[in-house]
TITORZA-54677 format. One line per field, with one value per residue (C-alpha): residue in three letters; y, z, x; residue number from 1. Coordinates in Angstrom, 3 decimals. Layout:
res <- ALA_...
yy <- Y_...
zz <- Z_...
xx <- X_...
n <- NUM_...
END
This chain:
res <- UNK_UNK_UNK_UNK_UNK_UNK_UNK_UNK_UNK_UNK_UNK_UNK_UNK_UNK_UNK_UNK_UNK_UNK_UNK_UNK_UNK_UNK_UNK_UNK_UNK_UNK_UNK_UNK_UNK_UNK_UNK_UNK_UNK_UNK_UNK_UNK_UNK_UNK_UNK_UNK_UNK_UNK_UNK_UNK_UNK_UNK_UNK_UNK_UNK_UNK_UNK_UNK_UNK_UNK_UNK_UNK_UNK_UNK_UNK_UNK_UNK_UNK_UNK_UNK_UNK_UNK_UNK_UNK_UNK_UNK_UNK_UNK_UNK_UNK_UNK_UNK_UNK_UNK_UNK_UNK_UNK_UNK_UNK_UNK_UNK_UNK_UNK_UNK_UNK_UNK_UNK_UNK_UNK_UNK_UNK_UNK_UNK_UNK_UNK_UNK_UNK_UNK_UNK_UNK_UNK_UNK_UNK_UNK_UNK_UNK_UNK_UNK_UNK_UNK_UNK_UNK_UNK_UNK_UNK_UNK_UNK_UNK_UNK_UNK_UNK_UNK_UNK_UNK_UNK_UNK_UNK_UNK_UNK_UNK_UNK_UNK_UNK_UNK_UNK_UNK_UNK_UNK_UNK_UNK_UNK_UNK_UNK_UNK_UNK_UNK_UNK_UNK_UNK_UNK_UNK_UNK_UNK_UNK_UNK_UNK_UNK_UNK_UNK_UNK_UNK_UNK_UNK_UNK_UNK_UNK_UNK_UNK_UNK_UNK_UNK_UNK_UNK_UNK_UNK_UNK_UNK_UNK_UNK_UNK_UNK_UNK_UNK_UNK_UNK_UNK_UNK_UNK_UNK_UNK_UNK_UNK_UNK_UNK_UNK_UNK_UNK_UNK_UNK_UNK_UNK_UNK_UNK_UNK_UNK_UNK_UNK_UNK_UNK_UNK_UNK_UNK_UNK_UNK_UNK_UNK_UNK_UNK_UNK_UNK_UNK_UNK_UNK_UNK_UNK_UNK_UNK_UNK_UNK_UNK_UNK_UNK_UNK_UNK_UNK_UNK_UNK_UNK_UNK_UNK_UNK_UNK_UNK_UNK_UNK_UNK_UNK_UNK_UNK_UNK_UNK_UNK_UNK_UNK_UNK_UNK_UNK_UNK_UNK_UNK_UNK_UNK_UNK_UNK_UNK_UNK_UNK_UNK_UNK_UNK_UNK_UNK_UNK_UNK_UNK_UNK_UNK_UNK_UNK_UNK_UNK_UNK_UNK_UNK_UNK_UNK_UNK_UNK_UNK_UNK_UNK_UNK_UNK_UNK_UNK_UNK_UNK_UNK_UNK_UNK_UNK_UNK_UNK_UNK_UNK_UNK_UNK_UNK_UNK_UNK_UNK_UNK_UNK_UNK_UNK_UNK_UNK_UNK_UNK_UNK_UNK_UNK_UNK_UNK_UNK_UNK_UNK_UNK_UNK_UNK_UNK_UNK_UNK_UNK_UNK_UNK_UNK_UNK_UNK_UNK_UNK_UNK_UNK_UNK_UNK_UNK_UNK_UNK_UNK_UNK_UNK_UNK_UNK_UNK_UNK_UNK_UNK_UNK_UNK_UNK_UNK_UNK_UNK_UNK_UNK_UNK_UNK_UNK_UNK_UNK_UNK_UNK_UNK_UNK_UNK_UNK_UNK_UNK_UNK_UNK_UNK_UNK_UNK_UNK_UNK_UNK_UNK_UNK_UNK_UNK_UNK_UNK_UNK_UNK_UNK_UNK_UNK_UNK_UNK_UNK_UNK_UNK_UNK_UNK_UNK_UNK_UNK_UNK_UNK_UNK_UNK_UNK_UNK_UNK_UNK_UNK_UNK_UNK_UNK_UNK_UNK_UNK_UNK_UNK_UNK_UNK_UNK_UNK_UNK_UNK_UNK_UNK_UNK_UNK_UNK_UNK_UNK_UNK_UNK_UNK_UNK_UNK_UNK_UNK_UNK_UNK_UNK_UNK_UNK_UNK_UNK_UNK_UNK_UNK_UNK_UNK_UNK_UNK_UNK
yy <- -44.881_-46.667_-43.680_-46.040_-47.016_-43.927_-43.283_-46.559_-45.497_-42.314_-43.697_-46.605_-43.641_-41.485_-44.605_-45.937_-42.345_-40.534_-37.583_-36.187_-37.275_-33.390_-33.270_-35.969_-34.501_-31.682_-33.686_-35.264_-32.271_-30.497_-33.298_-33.830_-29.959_-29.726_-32.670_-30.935_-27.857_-29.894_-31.351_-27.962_-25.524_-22.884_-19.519_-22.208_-21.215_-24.660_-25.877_-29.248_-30.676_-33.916_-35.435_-37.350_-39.209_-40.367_-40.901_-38.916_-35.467_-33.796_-30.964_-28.319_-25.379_-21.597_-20.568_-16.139_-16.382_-14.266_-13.307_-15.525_-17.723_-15.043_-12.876_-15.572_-14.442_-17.233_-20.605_-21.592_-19.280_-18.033_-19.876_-19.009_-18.143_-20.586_-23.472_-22.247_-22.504_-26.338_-27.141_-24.472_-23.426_-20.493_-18.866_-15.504_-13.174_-12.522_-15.182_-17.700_-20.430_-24.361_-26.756_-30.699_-32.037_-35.858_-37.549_-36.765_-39.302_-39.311_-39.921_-41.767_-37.886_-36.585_-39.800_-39.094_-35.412_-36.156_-38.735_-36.554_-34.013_-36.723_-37.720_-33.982_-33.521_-36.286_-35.491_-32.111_-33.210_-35.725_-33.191_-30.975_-33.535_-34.420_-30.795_-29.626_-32.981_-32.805_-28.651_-28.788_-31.503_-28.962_-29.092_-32.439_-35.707_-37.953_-41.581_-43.438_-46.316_-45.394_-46.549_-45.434_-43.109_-40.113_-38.775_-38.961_-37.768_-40.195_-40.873_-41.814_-43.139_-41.923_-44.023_-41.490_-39.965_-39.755_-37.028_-35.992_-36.100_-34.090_-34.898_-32.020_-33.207_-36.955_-37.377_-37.889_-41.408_-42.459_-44.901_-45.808_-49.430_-49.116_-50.788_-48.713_-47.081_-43.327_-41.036_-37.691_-33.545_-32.748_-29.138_-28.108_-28.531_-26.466_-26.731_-27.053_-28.216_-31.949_-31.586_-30.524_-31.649_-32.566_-31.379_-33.802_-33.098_-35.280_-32.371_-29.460_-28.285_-28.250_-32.268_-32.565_-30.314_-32.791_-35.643_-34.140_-33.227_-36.939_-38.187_-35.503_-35.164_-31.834_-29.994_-31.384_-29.952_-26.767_-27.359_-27.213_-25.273_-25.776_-22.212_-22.577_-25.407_-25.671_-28.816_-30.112_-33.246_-36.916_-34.783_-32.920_-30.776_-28.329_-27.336_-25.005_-25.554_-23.793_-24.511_-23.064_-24.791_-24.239_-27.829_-29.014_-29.051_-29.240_-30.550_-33.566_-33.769_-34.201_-36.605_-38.608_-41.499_-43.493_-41.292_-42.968_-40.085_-38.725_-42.068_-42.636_-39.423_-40.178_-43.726_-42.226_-39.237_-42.157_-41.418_-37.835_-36.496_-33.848_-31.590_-30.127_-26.950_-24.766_-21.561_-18.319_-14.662_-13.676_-14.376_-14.539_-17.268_-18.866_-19.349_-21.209_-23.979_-23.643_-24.869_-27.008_-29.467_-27.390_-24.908_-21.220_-18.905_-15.855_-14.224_-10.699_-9.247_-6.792_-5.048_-3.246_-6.147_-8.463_-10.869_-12.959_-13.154_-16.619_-17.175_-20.717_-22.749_-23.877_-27.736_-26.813_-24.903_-28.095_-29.183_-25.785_-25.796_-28.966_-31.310_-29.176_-26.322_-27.874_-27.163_-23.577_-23.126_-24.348_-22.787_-19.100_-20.422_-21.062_-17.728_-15.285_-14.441_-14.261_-16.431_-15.705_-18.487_-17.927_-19.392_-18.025_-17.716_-16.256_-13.649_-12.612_-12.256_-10.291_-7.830_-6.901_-6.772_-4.143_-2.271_-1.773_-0.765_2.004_3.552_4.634_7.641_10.876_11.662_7.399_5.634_2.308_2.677_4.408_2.016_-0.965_0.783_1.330_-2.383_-3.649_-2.100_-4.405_-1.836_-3.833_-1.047_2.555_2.202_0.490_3.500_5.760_4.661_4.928_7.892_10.316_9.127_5.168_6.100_8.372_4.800_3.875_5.184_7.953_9.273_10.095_13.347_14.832_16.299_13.981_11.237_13.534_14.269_10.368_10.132_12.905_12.030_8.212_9.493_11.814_8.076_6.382_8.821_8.860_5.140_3.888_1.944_-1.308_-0.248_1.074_-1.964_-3.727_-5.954_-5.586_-6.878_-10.281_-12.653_-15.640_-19.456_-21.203_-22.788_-26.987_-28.039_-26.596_-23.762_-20.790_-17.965_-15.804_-12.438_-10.985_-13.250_-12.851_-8.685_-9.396_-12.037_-9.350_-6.366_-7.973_-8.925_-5.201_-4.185_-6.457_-5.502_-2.095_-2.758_-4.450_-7.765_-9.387_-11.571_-14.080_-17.342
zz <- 72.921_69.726_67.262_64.169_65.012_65.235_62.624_62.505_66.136_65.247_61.836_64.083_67.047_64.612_63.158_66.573_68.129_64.067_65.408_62.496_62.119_62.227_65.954_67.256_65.748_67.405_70.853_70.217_69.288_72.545_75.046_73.181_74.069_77.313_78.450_76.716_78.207_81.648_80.789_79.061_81.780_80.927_79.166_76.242_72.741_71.732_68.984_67.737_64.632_63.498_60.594_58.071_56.473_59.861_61.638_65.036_66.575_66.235_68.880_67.767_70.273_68.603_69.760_68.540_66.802_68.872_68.541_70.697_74.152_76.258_74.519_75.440_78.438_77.980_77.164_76.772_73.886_72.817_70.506_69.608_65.809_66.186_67.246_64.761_61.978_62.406_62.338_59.557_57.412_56.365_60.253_61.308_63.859_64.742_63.030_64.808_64.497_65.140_66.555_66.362_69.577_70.158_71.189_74.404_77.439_79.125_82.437_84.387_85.555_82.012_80.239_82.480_81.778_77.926_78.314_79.909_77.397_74.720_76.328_76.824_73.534_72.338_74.473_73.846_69.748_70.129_72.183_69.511_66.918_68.761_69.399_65.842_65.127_66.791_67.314_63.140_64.713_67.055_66.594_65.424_66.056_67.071_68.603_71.522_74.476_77.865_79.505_83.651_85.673_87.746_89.933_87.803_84.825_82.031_80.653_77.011_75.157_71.201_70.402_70.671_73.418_76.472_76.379_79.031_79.293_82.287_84.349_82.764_79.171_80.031_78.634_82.722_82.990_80.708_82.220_80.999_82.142_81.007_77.160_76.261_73.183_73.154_70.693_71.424_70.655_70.534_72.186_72.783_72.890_75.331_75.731_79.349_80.952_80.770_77.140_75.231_77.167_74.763_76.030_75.267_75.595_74.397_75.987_73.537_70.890_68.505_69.129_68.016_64.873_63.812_63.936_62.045_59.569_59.083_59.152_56.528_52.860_52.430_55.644_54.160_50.837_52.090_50.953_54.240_56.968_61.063_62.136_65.735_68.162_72.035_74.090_77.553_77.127_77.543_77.503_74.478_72.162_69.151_66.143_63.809_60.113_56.888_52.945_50.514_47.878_47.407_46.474_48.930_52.423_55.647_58.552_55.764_54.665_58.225_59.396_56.397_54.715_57.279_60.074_59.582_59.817_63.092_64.441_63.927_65.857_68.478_69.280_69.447_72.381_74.219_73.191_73.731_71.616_68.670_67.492_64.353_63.060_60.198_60.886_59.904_60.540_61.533_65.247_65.554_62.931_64.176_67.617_66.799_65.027_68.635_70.855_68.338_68.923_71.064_68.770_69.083_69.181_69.557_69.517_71.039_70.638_73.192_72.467_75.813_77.620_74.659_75.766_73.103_74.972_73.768_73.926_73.768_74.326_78.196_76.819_75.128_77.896_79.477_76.340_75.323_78.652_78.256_81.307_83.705_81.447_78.953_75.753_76.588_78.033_74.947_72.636_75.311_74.049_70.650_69.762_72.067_73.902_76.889_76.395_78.469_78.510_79.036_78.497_77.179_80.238_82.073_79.358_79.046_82.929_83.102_80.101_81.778_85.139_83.521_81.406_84.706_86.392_83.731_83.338_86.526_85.298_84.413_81.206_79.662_77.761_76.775_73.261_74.876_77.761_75.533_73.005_76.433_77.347_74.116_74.600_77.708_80.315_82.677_85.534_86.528_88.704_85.938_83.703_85.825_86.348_82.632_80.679_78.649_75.868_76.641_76.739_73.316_71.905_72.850_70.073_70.813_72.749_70.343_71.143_73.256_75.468_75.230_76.595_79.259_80.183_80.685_82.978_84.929_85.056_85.931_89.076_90.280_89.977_92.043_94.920_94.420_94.927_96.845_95.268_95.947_94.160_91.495_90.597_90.200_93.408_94.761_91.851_91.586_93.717_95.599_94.440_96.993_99.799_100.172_102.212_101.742_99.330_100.801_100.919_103.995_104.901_102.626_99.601_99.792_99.730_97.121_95.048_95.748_94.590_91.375_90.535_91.317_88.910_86.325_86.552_86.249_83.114_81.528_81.587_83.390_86.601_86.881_86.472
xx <- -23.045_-22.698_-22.847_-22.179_-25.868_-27.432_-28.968_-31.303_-31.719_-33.296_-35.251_-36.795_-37.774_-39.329_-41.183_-42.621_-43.376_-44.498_-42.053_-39.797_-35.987_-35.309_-36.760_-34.986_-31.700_-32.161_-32.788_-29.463_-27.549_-28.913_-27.767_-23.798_-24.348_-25.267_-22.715_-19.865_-20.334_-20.448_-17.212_-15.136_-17.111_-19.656_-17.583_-16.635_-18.216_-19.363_-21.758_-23.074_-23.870_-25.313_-23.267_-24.984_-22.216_-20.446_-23.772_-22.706_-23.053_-19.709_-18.835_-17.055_-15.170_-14.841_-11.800_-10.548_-6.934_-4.393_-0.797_0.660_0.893_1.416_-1.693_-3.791_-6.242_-8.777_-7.805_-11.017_-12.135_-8.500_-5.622_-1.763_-1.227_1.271_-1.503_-4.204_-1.982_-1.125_-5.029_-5.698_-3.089_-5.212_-5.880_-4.788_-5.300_-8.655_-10.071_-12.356_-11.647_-13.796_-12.148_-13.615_-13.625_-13.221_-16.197_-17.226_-16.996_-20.602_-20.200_-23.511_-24.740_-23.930_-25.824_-29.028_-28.595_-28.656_-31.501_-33.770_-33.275_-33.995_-37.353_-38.161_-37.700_-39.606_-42.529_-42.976_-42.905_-45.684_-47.755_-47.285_-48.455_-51.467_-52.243_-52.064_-53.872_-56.689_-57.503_-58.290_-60.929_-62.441_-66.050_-66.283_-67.294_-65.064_-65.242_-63.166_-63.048_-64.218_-60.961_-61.854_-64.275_-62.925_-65.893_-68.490_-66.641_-65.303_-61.869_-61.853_-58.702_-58.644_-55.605_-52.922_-54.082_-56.902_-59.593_-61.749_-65.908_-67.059_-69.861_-71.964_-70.947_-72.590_-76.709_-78.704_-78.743_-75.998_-73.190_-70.006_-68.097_-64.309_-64.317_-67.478_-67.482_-68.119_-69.090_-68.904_-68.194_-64.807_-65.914_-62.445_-58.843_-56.351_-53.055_-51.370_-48.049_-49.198_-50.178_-53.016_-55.890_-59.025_-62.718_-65.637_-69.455_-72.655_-75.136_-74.062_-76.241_-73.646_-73.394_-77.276_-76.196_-73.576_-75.792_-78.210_-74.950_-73.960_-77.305_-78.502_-77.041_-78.858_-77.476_-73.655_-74.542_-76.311_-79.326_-80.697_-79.254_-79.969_-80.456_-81.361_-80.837_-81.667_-81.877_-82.671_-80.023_-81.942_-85.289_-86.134_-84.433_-86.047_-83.929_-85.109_-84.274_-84.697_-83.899_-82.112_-83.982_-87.849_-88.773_-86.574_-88.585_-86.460_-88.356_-88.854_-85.129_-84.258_-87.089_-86.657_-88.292_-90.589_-88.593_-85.416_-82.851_-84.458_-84.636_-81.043_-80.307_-83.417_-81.045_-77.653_-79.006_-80.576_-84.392_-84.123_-87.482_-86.517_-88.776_-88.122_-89.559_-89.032_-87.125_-88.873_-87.706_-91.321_-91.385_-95.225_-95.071_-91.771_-93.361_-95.818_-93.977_-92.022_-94.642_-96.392_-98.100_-100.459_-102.112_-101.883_-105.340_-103.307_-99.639_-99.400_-95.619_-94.786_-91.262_-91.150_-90.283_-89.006_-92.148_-94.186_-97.583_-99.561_-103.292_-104.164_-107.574_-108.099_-107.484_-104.507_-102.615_-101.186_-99.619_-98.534_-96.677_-95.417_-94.041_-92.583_-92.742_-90.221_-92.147_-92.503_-89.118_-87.371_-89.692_-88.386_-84.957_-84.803_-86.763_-84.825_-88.696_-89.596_-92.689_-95.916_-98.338_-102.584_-105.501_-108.175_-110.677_-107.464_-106.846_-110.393_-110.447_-106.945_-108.287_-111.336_-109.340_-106.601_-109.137_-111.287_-107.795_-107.188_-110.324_-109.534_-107.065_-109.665_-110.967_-109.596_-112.257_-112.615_-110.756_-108.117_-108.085_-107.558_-105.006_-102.976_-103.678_-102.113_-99.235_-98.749_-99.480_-101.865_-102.547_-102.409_-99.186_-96.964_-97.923_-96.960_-93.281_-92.907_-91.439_-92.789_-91.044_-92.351_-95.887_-95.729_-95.419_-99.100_-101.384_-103.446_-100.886_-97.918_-97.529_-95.056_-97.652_-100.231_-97.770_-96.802_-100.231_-101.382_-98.088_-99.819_-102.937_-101.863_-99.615_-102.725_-104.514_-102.211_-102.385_-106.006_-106.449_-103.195_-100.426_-102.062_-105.217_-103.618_-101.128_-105.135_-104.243_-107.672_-109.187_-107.542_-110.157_-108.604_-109.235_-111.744_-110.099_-110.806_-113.858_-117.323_-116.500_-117.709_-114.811_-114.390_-113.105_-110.741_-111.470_-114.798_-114.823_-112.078_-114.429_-117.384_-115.766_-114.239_-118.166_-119.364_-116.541_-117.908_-120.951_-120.323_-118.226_-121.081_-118.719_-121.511_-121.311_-118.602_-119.544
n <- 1_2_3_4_5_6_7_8_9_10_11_12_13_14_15_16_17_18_19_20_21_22_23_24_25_26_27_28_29_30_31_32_33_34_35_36_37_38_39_40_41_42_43_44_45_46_47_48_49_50_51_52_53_54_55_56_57_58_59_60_61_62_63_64_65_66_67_68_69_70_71_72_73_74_75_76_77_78_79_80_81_82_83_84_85_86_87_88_89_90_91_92_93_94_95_96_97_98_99_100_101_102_103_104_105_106_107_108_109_110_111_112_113_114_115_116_117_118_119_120_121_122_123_124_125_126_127_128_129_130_131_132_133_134_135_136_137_138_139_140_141_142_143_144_145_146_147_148_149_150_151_152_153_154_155_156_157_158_159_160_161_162_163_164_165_166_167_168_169_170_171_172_173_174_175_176_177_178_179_180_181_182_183_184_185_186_187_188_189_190_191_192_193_194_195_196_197_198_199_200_201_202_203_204_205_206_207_208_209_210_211_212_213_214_215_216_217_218_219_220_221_222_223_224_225_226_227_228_229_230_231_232_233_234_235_236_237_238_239_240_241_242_243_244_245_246_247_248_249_250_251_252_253_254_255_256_257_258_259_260_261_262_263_264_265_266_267_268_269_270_271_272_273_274_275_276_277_278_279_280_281_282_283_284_285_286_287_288_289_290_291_292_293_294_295_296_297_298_299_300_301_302_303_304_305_306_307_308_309_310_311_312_313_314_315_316_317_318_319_320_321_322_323_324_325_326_327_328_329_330_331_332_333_334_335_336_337_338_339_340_341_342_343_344_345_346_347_348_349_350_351_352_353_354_355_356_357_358_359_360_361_362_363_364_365_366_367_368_369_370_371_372_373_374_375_376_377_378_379_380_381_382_383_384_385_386_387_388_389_390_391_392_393_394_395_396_397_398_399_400_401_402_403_404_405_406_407_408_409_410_411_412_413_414_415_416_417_418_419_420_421_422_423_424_425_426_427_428_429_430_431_432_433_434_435_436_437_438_439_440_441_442_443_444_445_446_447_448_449_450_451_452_453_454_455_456_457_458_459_460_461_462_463
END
């Protein structure tokens, strides 16, 4: 090796590779040490150092200063007064003394020794550039070429390095040809034995959220913020925004003029629909804007079981369901409800039903029957699994012992009437089957009974 040349060697490597002339010192230093040691065995104290002005790595052996020949027990780490003193006048005993070595002859073993420690080197600096490079771009938007396909996943070259796309992180029906571009979610960046290995996703909410960010001066500014954000990816996807600013509105900031913003984000997902709704902390109001466009006759919030019970019109269940129950199962999402869907004809039926059911217990009227009811207890034998302390929730029965009075009285109900009777089983009547219409057996003492119950309730026959 040419060491005159050096040091252009290691300014033109650092150039091509951007690793720092520091780090490929190092490399250098470590191989002249490793092949020295090869050569001079393993007990001798050696050290290298890169030297500027000469533009090579000089070797240098530590050798301890003893009395004489005869004291000496090492040769490798031991040297006669005698010896020391024609290198450097100044040594005495005990000293320790360096001694430059002359270049060291690489044989072919010890020159692919030193390479490999080179490369090593090398490597692991660039995979620690790209690492620190790219985790302060974690959560961010970042744009490549498809370069192959690995099982349905895609491989995406970013210049300095490749990043992966997983199946699961690809919009349904999106394909990628090798010289694609790709724009995607940098959703995370590990690091492993083959280098840091870079996680891409165009399905995750926070993907939609950056859109929205470089689409949207406001959300940059914060102005307006995205609170919420769910989607089904390629389907449909609801954020939920709100503004800092009173005469700034943020469903309009983030449609934009003539629906240009939106649309911009709309073409980048592949027509995925976005519906965009103000965020508001009151959950009866938020969940409306949530399943909008159907409109909402009723919200009944039942804590108990963390369920938001909805009451539309009979023509607007459909679209308050939405297409295989995406509208409502988004709208579940983004408020953190359990969503229960009904129409009106069903509620009116299922009130009647459960009112019927729980007059049932001795002494209940109809106020209390319905103040139980509301409360989301919809028969005798759900009430009477329920603790005292549950049912002193349900007004008109705060009290400690009026609570655990209607527990009694609901259990003496249920062995009264039988489990299935009690749960309000009996009352439900059966859909008529196809052909002439006319129920038999079972359905039609169910159907009967229901009427009779009606009847009896002053609810009238049912139509």
């Amino acid at each position: 090796m040419n060491f005159s040349e050096l040091s252009r060697v290691i300014d033109a490597v650092g150039k091509d590779r951007g690793i720092s002339r520091e780090v490929i010192i190092e490399a250098l230093e470590q191989a002249m040490l490793m092949a020295a040691k090869k050569k001079l065995g393993p007990t001798a104290e050696l050290e290298a150092h890169w030297n500027q002005d000469a533009g090579e790595v000089e070797i240098f052996q530590f050798k301890r200063v003893v009395e004489s020949d005869d004291k000496i027990s090492d040769d490798d780490r031991e040297i006669a007064l005698e010896e020391a003193t024609k290198l450097d006048e100044d040594a005495k005993l005990g000293d320790e003394l360096g001694i430059k070595l002359e270049a060291v002859a690489f044989g072919r073993i010890d020159a692919q020794t030193a390479r490999q420690i080179i490369l090593q080197k090398v490597r692991d600096a660039e995979r620690d550039i790209i690492y620190k490079e790219f985790i302060g771009r974690k959560g961010q938007i970042i744009s490549g070429i498809a370069r192959r396909m690995e099982r349905g996943s895609v491989i995406v070259d970013l210049g300095r390095t490749e990043a992966f796309m997983p199946r699961q992180g690809i919009i349904p029906g999106e394909q990628y040809k090798p010289g694609d571009r790709v724009q995607a979610l940098l959703e995370d960046v590990a690091e492993s034995a083959r280098g840091p290995q870079l996680l891409l996703s165009r399905t995750s909410p926070n993907y939609l959220i950056k859109l929205f960010e470089m689409e949207v001066p406001e959300i940059s500014e914060e102005v307006v913020e995205i609170r919420l954000c769910v989607r089904e990816p390629g389907e449909r996807a609801k954020i939920a925004v709100y503004s800092n600013d009173r005469d700034v509105d943020p469903v309009g900031a983030c449609v934009g003029m003539k629906g240009i913003r939106v649309q911009n984000v709309v073409q980048e997902l592949r027509g995925e629909k976005i519906d965009i709704i103000p965020w508001n902390e009151d959950v009866t109001v938020f969940v409306r804007s949530a399943l909008a466009p159907a409109e909402i006759s009723m919200v009944q919030v039942i804590p108990a079981t963390n369920t938001l019970e909805i009451v539309v019109e009979d023509d607007q269940l459909s679209l308050a369901i939405g297409r295989k129950g995406q509208n409502v199962r988004l709208a579940s999402q983004i408020t953190g409800w359990k969503v229960d869907i009904l129409s009106k004809s069903k509620l009116d039926v299922r009130t009647k039903s459960a009112i019927i059911n729980l007059k049932n217990i001795d002494g209940l009227t109809d106020t209390l029957a319905q103040s139980i009811y509301q409360c989301g207890f919809l028969n005798i034998l759900n009430l009477s699994r329920q603790s005292p302390e549950t049912l002193a929730r349900i007004p008109g029965f705060e009290g400690e012992g009026a609570s655990a009075e209607l527990k009694r009285k609901a259990q003496a109900a249920v062995e009264k009437l039988g489990e299935e009777a009690a749960s309000g089983r009996l009352q439900e009547a059966a859909p008529a089957p196809a052909g002439d219409g006319v129920k038999h057996g079972a359905m039609a003492d169910a159907d009967a009974r229901l009427k009779e119950a009606f009847a009896n309730a002053g609810g009238g026959e049912k139509k």
